[in-house]
N, C-alpha and C positions, 0 to 999 in steps of 0.2 A: 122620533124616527124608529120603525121597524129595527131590532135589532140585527138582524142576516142585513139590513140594506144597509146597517151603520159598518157591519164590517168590510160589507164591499166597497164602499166608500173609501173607508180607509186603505184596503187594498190598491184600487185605483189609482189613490191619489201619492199613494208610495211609488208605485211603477211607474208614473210622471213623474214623478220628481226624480227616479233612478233612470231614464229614458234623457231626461233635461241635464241631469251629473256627468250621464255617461257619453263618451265621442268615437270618433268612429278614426284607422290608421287606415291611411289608404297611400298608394303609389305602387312604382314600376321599378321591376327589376331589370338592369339590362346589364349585357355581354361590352364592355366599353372599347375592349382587343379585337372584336371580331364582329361591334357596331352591328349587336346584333340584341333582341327581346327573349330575355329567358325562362322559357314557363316549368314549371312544375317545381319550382325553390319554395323550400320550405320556410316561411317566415314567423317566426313566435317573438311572444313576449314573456320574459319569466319576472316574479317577484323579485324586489334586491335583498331584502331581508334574508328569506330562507333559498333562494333559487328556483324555486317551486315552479313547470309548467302554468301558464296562465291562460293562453291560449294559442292559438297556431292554424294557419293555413297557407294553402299552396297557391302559388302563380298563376293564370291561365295560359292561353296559347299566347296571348300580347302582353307577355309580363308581367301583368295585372295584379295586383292584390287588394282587399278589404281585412279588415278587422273591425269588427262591429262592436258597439254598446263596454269601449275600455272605460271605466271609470277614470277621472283624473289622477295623474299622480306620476311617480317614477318608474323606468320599467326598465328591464335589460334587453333590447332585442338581438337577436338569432338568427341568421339567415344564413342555410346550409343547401349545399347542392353536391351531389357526388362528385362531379367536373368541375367545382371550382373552389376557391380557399375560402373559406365562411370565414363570414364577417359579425362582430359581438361590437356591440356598442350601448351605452346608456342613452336612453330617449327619456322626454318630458309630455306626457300626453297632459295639454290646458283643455280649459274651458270651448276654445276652438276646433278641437282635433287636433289631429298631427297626419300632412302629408310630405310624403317621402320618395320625392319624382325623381326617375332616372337612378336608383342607386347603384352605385357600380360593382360588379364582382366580375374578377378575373382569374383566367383558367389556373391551374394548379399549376398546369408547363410554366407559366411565365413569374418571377421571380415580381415578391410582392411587395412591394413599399408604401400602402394603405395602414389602417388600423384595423389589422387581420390578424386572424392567427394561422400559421399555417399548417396545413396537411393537418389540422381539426383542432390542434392543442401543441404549445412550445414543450408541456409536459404530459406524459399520461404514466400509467401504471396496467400491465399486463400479466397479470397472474405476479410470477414473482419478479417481474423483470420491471424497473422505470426507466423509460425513454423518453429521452432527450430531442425533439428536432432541432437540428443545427442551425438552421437558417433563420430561425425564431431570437439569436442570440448574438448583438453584434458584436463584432471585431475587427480589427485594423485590415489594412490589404495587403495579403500575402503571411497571414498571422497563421504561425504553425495550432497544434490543436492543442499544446501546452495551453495555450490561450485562450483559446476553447470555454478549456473544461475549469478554466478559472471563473467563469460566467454562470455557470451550470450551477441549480440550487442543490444545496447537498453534497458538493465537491469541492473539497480544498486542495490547492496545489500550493507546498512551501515553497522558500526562496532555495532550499537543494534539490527541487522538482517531485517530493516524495507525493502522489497522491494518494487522497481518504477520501472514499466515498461511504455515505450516509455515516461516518465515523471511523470505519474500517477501513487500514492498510491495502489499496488497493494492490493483487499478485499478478496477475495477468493482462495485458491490455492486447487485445485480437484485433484483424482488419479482416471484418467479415467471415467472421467466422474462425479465422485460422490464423497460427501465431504469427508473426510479422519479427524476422529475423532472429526468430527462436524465444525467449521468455523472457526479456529486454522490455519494459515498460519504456524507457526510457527511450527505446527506436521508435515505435508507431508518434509518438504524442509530440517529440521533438520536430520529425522529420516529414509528416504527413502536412498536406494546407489543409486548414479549416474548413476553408471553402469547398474541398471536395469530398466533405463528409453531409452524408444526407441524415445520419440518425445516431445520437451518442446512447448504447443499450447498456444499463447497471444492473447484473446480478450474481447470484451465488452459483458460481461453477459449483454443476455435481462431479461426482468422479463418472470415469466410462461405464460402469455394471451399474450404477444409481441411475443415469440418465436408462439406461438400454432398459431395466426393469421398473422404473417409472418409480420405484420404493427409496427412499432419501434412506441415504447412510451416516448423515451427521458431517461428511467430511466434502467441505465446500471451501472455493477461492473467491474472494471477492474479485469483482473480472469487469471491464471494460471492451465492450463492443463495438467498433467502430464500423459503421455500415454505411459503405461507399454511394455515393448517387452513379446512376448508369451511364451518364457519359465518363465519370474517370474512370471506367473499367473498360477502357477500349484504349489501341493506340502507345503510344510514349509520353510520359512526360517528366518531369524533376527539377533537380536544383541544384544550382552551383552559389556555394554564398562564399565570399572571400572576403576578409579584415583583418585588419594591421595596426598598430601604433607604434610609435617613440616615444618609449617612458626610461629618461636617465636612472631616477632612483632605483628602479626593480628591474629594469631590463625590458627589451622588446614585447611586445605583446602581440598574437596574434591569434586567429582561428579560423578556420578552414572547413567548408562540413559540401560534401559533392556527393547529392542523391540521385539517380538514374532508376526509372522502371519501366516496365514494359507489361503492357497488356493486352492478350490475344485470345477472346473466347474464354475459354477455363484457364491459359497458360498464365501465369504470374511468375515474369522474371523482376528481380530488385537487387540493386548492388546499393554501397555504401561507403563512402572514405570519409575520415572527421580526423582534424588533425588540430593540436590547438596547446596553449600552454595557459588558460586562463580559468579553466576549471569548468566553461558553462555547458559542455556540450560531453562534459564523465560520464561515463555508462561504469554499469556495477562493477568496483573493488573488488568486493569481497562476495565470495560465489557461495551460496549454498550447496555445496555437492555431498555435503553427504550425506549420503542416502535415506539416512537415520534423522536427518536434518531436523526435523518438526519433535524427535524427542531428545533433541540434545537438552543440556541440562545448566543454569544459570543462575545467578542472583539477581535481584533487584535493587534498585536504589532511586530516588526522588530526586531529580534537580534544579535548578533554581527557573528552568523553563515552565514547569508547573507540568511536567512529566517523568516518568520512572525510567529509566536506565537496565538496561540487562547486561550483564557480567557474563561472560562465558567462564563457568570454572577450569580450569586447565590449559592444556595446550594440546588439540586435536588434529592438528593439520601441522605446527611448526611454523607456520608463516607469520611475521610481523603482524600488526592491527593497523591498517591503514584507517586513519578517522580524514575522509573527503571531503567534511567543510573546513576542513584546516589544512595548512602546506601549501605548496608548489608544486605540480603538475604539469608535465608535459605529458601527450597524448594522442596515440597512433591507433586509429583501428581500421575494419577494413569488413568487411564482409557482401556475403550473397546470400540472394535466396527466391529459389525454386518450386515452383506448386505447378501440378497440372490433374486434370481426371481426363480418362480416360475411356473407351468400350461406353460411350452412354452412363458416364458418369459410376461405373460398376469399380471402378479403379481410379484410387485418387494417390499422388504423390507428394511429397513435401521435404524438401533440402535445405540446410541453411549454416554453410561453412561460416567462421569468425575468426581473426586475426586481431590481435591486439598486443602493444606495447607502448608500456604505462612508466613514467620517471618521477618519483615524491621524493621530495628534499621537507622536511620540516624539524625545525627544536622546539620543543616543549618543556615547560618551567611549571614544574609541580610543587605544591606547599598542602603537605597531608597533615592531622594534628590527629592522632588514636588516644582516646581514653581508656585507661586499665587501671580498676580499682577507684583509687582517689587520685590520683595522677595523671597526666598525659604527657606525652613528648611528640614531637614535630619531626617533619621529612621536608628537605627540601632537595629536590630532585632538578636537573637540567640533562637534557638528553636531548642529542644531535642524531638524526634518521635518513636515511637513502635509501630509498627500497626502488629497486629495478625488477618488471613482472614481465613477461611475456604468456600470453593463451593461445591457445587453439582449441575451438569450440567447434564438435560438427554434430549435428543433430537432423534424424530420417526420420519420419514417417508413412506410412505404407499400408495404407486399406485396401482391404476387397471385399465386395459384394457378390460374394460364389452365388448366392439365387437368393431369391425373398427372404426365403428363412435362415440363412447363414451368413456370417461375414467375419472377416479376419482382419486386425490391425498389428502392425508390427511397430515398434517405436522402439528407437535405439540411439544413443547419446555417446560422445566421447568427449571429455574434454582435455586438456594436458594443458601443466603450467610451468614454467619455471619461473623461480623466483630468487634474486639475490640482492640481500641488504645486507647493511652497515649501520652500528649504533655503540655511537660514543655516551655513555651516561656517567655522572658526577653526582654524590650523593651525601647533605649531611644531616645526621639525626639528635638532635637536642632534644633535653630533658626539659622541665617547667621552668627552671632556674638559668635557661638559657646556655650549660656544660651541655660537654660534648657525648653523644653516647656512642656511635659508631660513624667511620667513612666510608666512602667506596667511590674507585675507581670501574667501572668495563668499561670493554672495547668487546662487543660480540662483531660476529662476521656468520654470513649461512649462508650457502648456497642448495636448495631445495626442490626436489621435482614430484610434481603430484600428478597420478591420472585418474580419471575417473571412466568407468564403463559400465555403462547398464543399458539392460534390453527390456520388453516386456510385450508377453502375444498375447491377445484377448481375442477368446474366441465367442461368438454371440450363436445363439440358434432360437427359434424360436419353431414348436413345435404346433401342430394342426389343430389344437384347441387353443381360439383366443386367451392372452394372459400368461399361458404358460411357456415359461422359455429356461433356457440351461445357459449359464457363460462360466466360463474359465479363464481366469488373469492366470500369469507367469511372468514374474517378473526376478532377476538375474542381476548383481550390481558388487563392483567389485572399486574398492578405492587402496591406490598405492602409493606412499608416499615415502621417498627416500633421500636421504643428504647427510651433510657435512656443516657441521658447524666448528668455529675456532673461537675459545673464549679466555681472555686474559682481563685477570682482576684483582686488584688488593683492597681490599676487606680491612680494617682494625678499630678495633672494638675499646674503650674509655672508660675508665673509673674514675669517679670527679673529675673530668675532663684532663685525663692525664690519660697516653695509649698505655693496653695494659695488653693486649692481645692484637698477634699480626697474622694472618690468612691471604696467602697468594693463590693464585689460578690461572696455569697456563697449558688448558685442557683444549684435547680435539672428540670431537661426538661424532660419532658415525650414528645412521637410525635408517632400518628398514622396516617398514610397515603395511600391512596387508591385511586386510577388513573384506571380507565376500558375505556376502549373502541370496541365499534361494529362495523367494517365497511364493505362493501359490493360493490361490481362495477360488474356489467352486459355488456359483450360486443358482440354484433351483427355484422359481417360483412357479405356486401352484392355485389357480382362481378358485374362492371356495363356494362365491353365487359372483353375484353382478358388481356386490358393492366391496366384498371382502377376499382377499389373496393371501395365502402363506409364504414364507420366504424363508428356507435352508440352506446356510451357508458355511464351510466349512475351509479352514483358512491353517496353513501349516508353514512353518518357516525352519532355514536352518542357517543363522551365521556363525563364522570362523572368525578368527582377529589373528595375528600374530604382530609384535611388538619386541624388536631386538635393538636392541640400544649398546654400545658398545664404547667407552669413554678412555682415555688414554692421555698421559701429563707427557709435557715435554721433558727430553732428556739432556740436561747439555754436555754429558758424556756420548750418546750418541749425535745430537743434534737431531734428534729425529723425535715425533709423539709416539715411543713405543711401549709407555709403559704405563699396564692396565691399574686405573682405576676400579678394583671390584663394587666397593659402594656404589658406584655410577655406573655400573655395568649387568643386564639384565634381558633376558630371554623371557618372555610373557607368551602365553596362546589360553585364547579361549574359545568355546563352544557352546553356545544359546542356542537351544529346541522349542520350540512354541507350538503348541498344537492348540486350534478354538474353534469348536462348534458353535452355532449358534443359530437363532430363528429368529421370525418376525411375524407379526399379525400386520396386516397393511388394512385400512379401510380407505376407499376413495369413492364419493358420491357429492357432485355439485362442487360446489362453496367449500366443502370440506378434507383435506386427506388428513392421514393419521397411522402413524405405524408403533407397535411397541413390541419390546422383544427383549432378548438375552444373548449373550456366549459366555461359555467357561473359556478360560483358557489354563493351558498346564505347561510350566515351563519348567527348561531343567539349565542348569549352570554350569559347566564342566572348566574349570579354570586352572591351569596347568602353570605355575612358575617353574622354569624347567634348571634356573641359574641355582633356586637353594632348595629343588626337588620335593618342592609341594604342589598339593592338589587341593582344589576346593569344589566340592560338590554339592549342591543345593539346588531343590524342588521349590516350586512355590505353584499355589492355587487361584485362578482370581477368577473374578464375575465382570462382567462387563455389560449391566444392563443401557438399556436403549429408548430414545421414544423420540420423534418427530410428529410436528401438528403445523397443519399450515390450515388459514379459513381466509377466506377469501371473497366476503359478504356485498360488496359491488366491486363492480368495475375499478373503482378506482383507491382501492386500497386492500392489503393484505395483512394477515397477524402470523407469527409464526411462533413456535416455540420448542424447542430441542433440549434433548440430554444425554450426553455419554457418557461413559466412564472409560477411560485407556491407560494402560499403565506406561510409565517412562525406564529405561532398559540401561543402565549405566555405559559409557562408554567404557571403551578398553585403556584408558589412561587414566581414567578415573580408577579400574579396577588394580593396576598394575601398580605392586608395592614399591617404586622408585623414585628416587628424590631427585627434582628438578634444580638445579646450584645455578642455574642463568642470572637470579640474585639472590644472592649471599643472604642478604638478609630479608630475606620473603620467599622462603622455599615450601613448594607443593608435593604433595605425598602420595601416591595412589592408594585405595581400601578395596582391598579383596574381597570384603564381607560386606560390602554393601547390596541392599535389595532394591528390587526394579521398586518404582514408587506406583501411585496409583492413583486415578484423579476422577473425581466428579465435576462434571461441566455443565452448569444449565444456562440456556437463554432465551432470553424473549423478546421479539422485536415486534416493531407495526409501522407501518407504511400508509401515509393515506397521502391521495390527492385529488383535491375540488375542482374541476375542471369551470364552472362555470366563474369561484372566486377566484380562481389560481392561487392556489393557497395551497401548501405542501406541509405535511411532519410526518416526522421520523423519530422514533424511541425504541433502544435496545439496554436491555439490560443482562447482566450477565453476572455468573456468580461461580466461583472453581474452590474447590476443597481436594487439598491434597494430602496424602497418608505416604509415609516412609521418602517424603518428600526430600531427595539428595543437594544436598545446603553444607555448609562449612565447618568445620569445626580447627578454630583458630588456638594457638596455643602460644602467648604474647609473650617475651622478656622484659618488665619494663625498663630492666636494670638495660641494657643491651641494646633495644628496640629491633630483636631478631621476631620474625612473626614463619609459623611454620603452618601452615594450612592443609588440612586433608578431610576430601566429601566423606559426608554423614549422614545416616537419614534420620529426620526427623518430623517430628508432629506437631500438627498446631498452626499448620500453612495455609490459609485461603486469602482469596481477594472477591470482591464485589466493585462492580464498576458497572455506570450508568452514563449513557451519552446520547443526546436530541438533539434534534433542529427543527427547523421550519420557519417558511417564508410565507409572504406573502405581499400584495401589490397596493401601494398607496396611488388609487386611481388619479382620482387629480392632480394630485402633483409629480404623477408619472416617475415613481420613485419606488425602486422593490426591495424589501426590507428579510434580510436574515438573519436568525437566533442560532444559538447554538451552547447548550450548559453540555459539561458531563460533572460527575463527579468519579472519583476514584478513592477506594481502599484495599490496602494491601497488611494483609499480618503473616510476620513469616517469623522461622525460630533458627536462629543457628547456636553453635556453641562456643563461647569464648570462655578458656581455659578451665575447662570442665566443667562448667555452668552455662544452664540454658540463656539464651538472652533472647528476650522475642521483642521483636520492630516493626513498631506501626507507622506506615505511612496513609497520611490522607490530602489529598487533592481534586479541589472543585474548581469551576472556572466559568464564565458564559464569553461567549464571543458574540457580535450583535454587526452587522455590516449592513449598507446603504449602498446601492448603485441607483445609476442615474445616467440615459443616455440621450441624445438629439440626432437626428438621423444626419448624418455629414456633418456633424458640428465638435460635439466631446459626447466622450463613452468613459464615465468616472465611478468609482466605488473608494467607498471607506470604512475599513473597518478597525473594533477595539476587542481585542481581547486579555481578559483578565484572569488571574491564576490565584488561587490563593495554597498554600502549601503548610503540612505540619507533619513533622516527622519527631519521634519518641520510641525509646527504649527502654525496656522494663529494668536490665540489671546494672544502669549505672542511672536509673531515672533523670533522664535530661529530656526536655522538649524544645524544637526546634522550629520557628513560623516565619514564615515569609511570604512575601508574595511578589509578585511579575504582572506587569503590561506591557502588550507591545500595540503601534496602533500602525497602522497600514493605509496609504491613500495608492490608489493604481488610477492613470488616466490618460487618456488617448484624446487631441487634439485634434479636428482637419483645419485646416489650415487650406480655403479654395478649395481643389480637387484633387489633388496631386500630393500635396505636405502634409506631413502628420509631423507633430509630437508629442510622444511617451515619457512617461513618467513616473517614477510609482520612490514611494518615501518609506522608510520604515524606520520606528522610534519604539527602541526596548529598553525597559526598565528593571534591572534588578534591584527589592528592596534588601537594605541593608538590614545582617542580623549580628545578636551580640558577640559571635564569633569572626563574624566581617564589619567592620564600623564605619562601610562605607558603601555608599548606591552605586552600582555598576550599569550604565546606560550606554547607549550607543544609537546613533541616527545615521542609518545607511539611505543613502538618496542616490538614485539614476537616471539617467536621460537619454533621449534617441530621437533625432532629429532625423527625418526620412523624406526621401522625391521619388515617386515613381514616374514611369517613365510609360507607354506604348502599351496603353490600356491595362497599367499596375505589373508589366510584363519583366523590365525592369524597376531595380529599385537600388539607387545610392542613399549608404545613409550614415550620419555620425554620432557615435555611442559615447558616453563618461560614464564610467561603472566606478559608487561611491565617489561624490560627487565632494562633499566638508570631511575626504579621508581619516574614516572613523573606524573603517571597519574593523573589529578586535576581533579574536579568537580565545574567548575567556569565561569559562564557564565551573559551577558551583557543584557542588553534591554533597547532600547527607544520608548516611544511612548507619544503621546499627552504630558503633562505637566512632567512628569515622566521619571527617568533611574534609574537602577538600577542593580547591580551587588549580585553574589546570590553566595556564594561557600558551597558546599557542600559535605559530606564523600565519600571516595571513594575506592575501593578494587584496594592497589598498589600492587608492585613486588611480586609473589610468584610462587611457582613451582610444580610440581605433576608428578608422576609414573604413567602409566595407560597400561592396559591392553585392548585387544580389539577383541572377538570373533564373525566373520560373519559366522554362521551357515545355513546351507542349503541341502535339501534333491539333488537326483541325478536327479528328474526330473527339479529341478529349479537351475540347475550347470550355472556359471556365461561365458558370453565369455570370450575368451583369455585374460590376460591382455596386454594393451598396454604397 
């Protein structure tokens, strides 16, 4: 045969045989709600392997479809229409073909219970934001959005409600943009339904002049966006829940939580009452106010949870440490809150008064064991607490839009506390040999009032060449704190356990305190073509402090406290000037931005002890370079990478040369000479997600290097076991930490699976009796979880995670390993249509180490037996919190010379009745339930 006919031939008889392989997908798409034929859906088939387009065509006017010559095999098809919820499914195309008559798709209005996804993806990724649709994600009926976002890949919620998203400490959580009761996480997630959330949005708040100038400044909050569906943004609706029990052992139990809102057009009214003595329904303790907050200054330490601990050095405020997963709580708050725009939206408002009063009773049984030298001696501590709080929080904001290119915001805060505790502590300190080296008796008593005020006007302009625009922050903030403490205590101190020395205290402290600060930053940016901008910005600060302390013993010739303690008595004022220019090169085009830049800063120190008429004067120079990169290479995944440098600014009690006697035998010192510290920040994160596999990860890593880094410098007795503390700066401080996730979906067995490693290292240096001591901690962990749900049947998840921990110190070389599991099951039964029960188990392990010779475990189990009633409208239901009354309050720490075990009161077993109405008018009527 002809060679040209032999290849035709061959040709030929491939294209039959690929013609004979290959079948054809045919059918109809139709409207099954409105029993109607939909033409112009777009129906494809993608590869399963890589996802890869395969082929695709559109409906005709009679719903119609073809796909011609598919090879046999597996395929994923696709069918998307703008009006309705596309539908993803796996197909088998045989030897036969494959037809697909009638298939149904329904409009986006109507609430989907197919194998759909809705509104295009449960997940996506937008620049830098990942969104969540709610609807995509089941839960119980009437299930606040705590519960929610316990569903959500990439978000954990603990058992004290604290949420992490994609690893990070979630600050803010918004409804719709705007804050919900003021900067309370803990309102929107608790007290909002599920069901009337259409979109959970996760990203890094910029500051106002970052967003307004488009140029990233490095200083972002990780932020939760809660975006409402449009029928609950009309009308009234809420919720009254009311519960009770009879528990002999501990006392009554009860909790109360009564939400009301109102929504009219722009207007957002919401009030709030929560009453309760059982702990579940706390809102924040402990307030960040000060102003300075983000550069207060700490220690570290590693616990037996397979995380690090921060120490506050000193005492900044005077108020007690309330620790909220331990004690007795009772619990009153109250608030509102007001939002409306105005003029066509040119004017927008925002109000949100808070009332609250808070009752803790707790004893805590401390067993510390410090090594010094070749030695160590023991504390054993017992201390009885009662801290009575009351707040008033009110917080405005206030925008205007004067014309396109200007606009004004005003934001202004006040809060006021008072606060009065009571604390009995008992104290004794052995040496190795089991003698006595010191006792102690207190009785402190304080009563304390703190306020807080700050303002701050941002003004925006943006001028007639695109790109370029001017703003001006001003921001004003003043915190005062004053009071009265009484403190009586006998002190005596043991030589081979025989008392050799006796110290009494029967002191009264007066303390008035006063912190202001003015700061101001100016920002210019200038377009330098299409892709490139400059950015000049100049930022000037000026705080004051004053710090009077005035200390006086009782007289019992007078019977009165009139007679001054000079040691304990001291007048402090200081004055920090900060002045920092700086720039930035911006580039932004496509997939990529990028900015790099610099400021100096020049500070000067003006520190006045006015009680032994000294001054201390001190300049300092620092650089504070910069860089932000974000790329952004498809749709469905982002990289980012940042770097700062910021220096941390001593407090005023850190600086203030005065000895704290609150206890005898652990007194704190202030250091006048200490220097601002200074820190380099890098991080790198990436975000991806597959929309076709549903498959999500996340990797951040981070790394901080600090210089003149203010840390301790301890100065032990071992003879005594007196320890006197006073901040230092030193060298030699960084940490590196890494943390991921990522999920993804075990199709067939309808099962979603998520990872989660971090690891952590921390090397820091402090100084124990005039020698450096530098402590390494390290901790890695993976956590790994399963859910699993059936549509009205159980909605279950299990998850293990594991810790492994090593903590070592260089100058008495001991090393320290342990490790922690805890494993977790959550699950939601129906039960018919109406019953559910809840459930969720949790089982923690602490491993025992050679300083502890025994495993510390604990299995907390709950349950919630529930009926709803009038289309889920009511709901009766019966609760058992800690369920095999386990719950302990007992936790480990090691760090530098030090471990110590802490156990503390706890709310075990008890049970409660509760009732529960969701109220709502007809314009704000709930979808179906599922």
């Amino acid at each position: 045969m002809h060679p040209f006919r032999s290849i035709l031939f061959c040709l030929f008889f491939c294209l039959i045989s690929y013609i004979a392989s290959a079948q054809n997908i045919n059918g109809t798409i139709a409207d099954t709600t409105n029993k109607k034929q939909v033409s112009n859906v777009v129906v494809a088939i993608l590869t399963p392997v890589d996802s890869i387009l395969y082929k695709f065509t559109r409906t005709d006017k009679d719903g119609k479809f073809i796909l011609k010559n598919i090879p046999a095999g597996k395929y994923i098809l696709l069918i998307t229409h703008p009006s309705y919820a596309d539908l993803l499914d796996d197909v088998t195309v045989t030897g036969a073909g494959l037809e697909l008559n009638d298939v149904s798709v329904i409009p986006k209005s109507k609430l989907l219970q197919e194998l759909i996804i809705k509104s295009g993806s449960p997940m996506r990724i937008k620049g830098d934001t990942v969104i969540f649709t709610a609807d995509s994600f089941k839960v119980s009926a009437n299930a606040n959005v705590e519960e929610l976002l316990k569903k959500l890949p990439g978000i954990q919620v603990d058992k004290n409600g604290k949420i992490k998203a994609m690893g990070e400490t979630v600050e803010k959580v918004l409804v719709d943009g705007e804050e919900f009761f003021g900067d309370d996480p803990g309102m929107a997630v608790k007290n909002i339904r599920a069901d009337a959330v259409k979109e959970v949005q996760v990203y890094d708040k910029k500051s106002d002049q970052a967003e307004f100038t488009g140029i990233d400044d490095g200083k972002t909050k990780k932020t939760i966006n809660l975006k409402l569906k449009d029928d609950r943004k009309k009308g009234y609706f809420g919720k009254i829940d009311l519960s009770g029990g009879l528990n002999n052992n501990q006392g009554n139990r009860y909790n109360n939580n009564i939400l009301l809102s109102s929504f009219k057009g722009k207007r957002k009214i919401a009030g709030y009452f929560l009453n309760g003595n059982t702990g579940q329904d706390m809102l924040n303790w402990q307030d960040n106010d000060k102003f300075g907050g983000e550069n207060d200054n700490f220690s570290v330490s590693a616990d037996e949870d397979g995380g690090l601990n921060f120490n506050w050095q000193g005492s900044s405020d005077d108020e007690p440490y309330v620790d909220t997963q331990n004690g007795f709580f009772k619990n009153n708050n109250v608030g509102l809150q007001y939002s409306n725009k105005f003029n066509e939206d040119r004017q927008s408002l925002s109000v949100s008064p808070k009332y609250s009063y808070q009752d803790y009773i707790n004893t805590k049984k401390t067993f510390q064991q410090t090594q010094v030298a070749n030695s160590f001696f023991n504390d054993n501590t017992v201390e009885n607490m009662h801290v009575k709080k009351e707040t008033f929080k009110l917080k405005g904001v206030y925008d205007i839009k004067i014309d396109s290119s200007n606009s004004l915001k005003f934001t202004g805060k006040l809060n006021a506390y008072n606060t009065v505790s009571q604390s009995y502590r008992t104290s004794q300190n052995t040496n190795e040999s089991g003698k006595l080296n010191n006792t102690s008796l207190r009785d402190l008593n304080t009563n304390s009032d703190k306020q807080v005020l700050s303002g701050n006007v941002l003004f925006k302009h943006k001028l007639k060449k695109i790109r370029r625009t001017f703003s001006l922050s001003v921001d004003w903030n003043t915190l005062n704190t004053n009071g009265t403490s009484f403190l009586k205590s006998d002190n005596e101190i043991y030589t081979d356990g025989i008392p050799s020395f006796s110290q009494k205290f029967d002191q009264q402290k007066d303390y008035d305190k006063n912190t202001k600060q003015f700061l101001a930053k100016a920002i210019y940016t200038e377009p330098l073509s299409k892709k490139y901008s400059l950015l000049l910005d100049y930022e000037a600060s000026i705080g004051t402090g004053k710090n009077n302390q005035t200390t006086h013993s009782y007289s019992p010739v007078s019977g009165k406290y009139d007679e001054q303690v000079d040691s304990l008595t001291n007048l402090f004022n200081q004055k920090i000037t900060v002045n920092k220019p700086g720039f930035k090169i911006n580039y932004n085009y496509k997939k990529l931005k990028f900015n790099i830049g610099s400021g100096i800063g020049f500070t000067r120190f003006d520190l006045m002890d006015k009680t032994f008429g000294k001054d201390y004067v001190r300049s300092y120079t620092n650089f504070f370079p910069n860089a932000n990169l974000t790329y952004s290479p498809k749709g469905g995944s982002n990289l980012r990478f940042n770097y700062t440098g910021n220096t941390t600014q001593p407090r005023i009690d850190q600086l203030q040369l005065l000895r704290d006697n609150n206890d005898y035998f652990n007194q704190y010192l202030g250091n006048p000479l200490l220097k601002p510290a200074f820190s380099n920040n890098f991080n790198l994160s990436r975000q991806t997600y597959d929309f076709i596999k549903d498959f999500y990860l996340y990797q951040d890593i981070s790394f901080t290097q600090t210089s003149n880094a203010i840390t301790n410098s301890r100065v032990i007795n071992a003879a005594t076991g007196k320890t006197i503390s006073q901040p230092v700066n030193t060298d030699g401080n960084f940490s590196l930490n890494f943390y991921g996730g990522g999920g993804f979906k075990l199709k067939k067995l309808n099962i979603r699976v998520n990872f989660n490693p971090n690891v952590g290292y921390n090397h820091s240096t402090e100084i124990i009796n005039g020698q450096d001591n530098v402590t390494k901690n390290l901790s890695t962990g993976l956590g790994i979880g399963l859910y699993k749900s059936k549509d009205k049947v159980f909605d279950v998840s299990v998850s293990n995670n594991f810790n492994y921990n090593s903590n070592s110190t260089q100058q008495y070389n001991t090393k320290i390993k342990y490790n922690t599991n805890e494993t977790r099951f959550d699950g939601t039964f129906y039960l018919k249509k109406v019953w559910s029960l809840q459930s969720d188990f949790n089982y923690f392990v602490r491993q025992k180490t050679p300083q502890f010779q025994n495993n510390l475990s604990n299995q907390l189990w709950n349950a919630r037996l529930q009926r709803t009633f009038k289309k889920d409208e009511y709901t009766f239901y019966f609760t058992v919190r800690d369920i095999l009354n386990q719950n302990t309050g007992i936790d480990r720490s090691f760090y530098s010379n030090t471990l110590s075990e802490v156990r503390n009161d706890r709310l075990k077993r008890y049970w409660m009745l509760g009732f529960t109405w969701n109220f709502k008018n007809k314009s704000a009527a709930p979808a179906p339930s599922k």
